[in-house]
C-alpha positions as protocol buffer text, in pm:
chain_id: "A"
residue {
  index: 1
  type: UNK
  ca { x: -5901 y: -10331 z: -2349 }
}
residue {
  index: 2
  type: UNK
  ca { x: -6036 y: -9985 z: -2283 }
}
residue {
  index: 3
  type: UNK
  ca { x: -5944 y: -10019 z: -1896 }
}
residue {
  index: 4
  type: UNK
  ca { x: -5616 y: -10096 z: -1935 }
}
residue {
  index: 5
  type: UNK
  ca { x: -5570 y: -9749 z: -2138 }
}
residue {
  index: 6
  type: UNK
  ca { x: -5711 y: -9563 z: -1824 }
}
residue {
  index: 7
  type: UNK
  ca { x: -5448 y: -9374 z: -1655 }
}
residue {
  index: 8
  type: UNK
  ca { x: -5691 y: -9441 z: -1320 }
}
residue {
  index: 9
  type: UNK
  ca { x: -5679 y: -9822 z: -1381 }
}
residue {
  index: 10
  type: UNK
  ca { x: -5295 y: -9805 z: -1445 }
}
residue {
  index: 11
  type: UNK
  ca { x: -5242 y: -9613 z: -1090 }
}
residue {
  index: 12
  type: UNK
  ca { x: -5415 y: -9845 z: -928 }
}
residue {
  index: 13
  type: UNK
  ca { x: -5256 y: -10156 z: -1113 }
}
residue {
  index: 14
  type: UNK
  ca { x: -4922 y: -10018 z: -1046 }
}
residue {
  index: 15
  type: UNK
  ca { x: -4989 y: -9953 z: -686 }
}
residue {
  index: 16
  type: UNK
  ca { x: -5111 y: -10330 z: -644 }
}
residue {
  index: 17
  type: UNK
  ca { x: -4778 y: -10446 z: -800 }
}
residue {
  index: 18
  type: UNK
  ca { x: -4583 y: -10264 z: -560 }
}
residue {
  index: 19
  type: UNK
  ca { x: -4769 y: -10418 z: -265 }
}
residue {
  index: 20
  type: UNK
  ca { x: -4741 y: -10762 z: -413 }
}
residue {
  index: 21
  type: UNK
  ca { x: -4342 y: -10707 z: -419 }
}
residue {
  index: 22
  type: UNK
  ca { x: -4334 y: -10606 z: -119 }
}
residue {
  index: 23
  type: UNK
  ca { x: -4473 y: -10877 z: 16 }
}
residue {
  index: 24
  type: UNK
  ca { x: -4259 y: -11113 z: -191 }
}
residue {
  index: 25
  type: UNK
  ca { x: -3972 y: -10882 z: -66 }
}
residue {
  index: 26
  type: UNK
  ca { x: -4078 y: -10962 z: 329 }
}
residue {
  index: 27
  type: UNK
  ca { x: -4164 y: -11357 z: 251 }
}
residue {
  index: 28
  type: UNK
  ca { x: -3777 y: -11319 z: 110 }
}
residue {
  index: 29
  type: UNK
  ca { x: -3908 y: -11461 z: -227 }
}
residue {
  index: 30
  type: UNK
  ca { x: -3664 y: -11210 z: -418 }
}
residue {
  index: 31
  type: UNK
  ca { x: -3671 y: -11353 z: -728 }
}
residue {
  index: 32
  type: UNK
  ca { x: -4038 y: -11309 z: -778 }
}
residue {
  index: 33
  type: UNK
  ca { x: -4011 y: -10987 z: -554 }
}
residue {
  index: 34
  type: UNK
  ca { x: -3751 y: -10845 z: -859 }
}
residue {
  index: 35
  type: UNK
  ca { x: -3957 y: -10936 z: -1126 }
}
residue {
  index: 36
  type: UNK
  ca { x: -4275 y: -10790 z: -984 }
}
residue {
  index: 37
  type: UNK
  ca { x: -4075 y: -10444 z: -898 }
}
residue {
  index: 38
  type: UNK
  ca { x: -3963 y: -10440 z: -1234 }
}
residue {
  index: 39
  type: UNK
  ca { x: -4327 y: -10428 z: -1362 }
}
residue {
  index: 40
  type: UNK
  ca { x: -4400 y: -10155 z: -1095 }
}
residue {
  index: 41
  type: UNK
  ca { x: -4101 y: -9946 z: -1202 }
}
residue {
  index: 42
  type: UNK
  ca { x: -4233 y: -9957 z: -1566 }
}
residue {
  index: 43
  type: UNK
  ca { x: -4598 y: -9865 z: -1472 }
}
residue {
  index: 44
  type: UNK
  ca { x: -4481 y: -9555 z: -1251 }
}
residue {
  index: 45
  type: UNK
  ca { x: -4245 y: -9457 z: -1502 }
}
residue {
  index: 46
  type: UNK
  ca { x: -4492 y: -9441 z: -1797 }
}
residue {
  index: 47
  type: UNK
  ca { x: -4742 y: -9259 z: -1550 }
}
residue {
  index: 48
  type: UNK
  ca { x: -4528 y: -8987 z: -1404 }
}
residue {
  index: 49
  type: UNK
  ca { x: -4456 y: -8808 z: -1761 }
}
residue {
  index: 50
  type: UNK
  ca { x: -4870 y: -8709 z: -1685 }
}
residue {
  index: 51
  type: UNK
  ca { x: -4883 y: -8709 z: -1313 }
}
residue {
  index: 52
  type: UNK
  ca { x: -4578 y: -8584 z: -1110 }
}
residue {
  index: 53
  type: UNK
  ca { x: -4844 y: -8665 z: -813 }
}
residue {
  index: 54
  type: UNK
  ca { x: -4682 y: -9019 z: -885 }
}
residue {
  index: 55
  type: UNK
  ca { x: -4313 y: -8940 z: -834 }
}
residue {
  index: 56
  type: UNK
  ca { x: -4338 y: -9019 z: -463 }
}
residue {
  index: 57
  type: UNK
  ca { x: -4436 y: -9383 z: -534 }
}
residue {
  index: 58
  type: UNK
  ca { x: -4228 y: -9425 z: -778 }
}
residue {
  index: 59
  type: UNK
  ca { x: -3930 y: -9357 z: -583 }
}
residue {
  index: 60
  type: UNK
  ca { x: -4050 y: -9590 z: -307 }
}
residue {
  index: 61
  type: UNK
  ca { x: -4099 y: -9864 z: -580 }
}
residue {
  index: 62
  type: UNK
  ca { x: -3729 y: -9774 z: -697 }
}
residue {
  index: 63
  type: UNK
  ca { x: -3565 y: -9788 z: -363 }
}
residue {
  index: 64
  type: UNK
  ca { x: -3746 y: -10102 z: -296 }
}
residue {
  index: 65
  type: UNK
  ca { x: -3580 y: -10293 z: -574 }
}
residue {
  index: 66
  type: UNK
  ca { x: -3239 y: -10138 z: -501 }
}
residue {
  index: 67
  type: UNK
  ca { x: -3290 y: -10310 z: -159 }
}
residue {
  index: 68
  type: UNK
  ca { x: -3385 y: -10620 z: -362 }
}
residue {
  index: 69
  type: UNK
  ca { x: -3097 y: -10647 z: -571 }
}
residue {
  index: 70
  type: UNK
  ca { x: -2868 y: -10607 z: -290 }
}
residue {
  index: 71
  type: UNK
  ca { x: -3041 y: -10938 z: -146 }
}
residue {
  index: 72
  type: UNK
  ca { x: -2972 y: -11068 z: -455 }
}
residue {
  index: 73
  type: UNK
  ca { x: -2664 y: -10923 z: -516 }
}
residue {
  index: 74
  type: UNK
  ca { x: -2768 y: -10779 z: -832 }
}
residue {
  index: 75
  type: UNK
  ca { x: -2694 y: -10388 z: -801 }
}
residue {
  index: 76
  type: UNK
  ca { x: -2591 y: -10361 z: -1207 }
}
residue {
  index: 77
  type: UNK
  ca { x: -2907 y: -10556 z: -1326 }
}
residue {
  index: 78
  type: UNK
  ca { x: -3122 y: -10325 z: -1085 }
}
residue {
  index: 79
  type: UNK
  ca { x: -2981 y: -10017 z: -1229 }
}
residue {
  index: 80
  type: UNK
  ca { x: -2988 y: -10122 z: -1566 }
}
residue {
  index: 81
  type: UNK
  ca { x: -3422 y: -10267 z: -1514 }
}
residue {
  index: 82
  type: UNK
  ca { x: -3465 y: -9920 z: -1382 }
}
C-alpha cells in the first residue's frame, strides 16, 4: 500500500498507462485506448501540483486523448474526462 503512495511509483505508473494507450490508440482499440488515457490524465494531474517536471507528459497524455475522442467522435466527453 506504501508504494502506491510514492510519488516515484506513481510517475512511473502513469508513464506505463500512457504507453499502454498509445498502443491501444495505434491497434485502433479506442475504446480501451480512452479509458486508459483517462487514468493517465488523472495520474499526471495529481502529480504535477508537486512536480511541474511532469507538465510535459501530461500535455502529451492530454493531446493524445483529444486525438482519441475525435476517433471516437467524442470531443465534449474528452473535455469534460480532462
Amino acid at each position: 500500500m506504501l508504494a502506491l503512495q510514492d510519488p516515484t511509483y506513481q510517475q512511473h505508473v502513469a508513464k506505463n498507462v500512457f504507453t499502454l494507450t498509445l498502443r491501444c490508440f495505434w491497434a485502433e482499440k479506442h475504446e480501451q485506448a480512452a479509458n486508459a488515457g483517462e487514468e493517465a490524465l488523472k495520474l499526471y494531474s495529481s502529480l504535477i501540483t508537486e512536480h511541474s517536471s511532469l507538465l510535459q507528459e501530461y500535455m502529451e497524455a492530454l493531446q493524445l486523448n483529444i486525438k482519441i475522442a475525435r476517433r471516437l467522435k467524442m470531443e465534449f466527453k474528452s473535455l469534460e474526462r480532462s
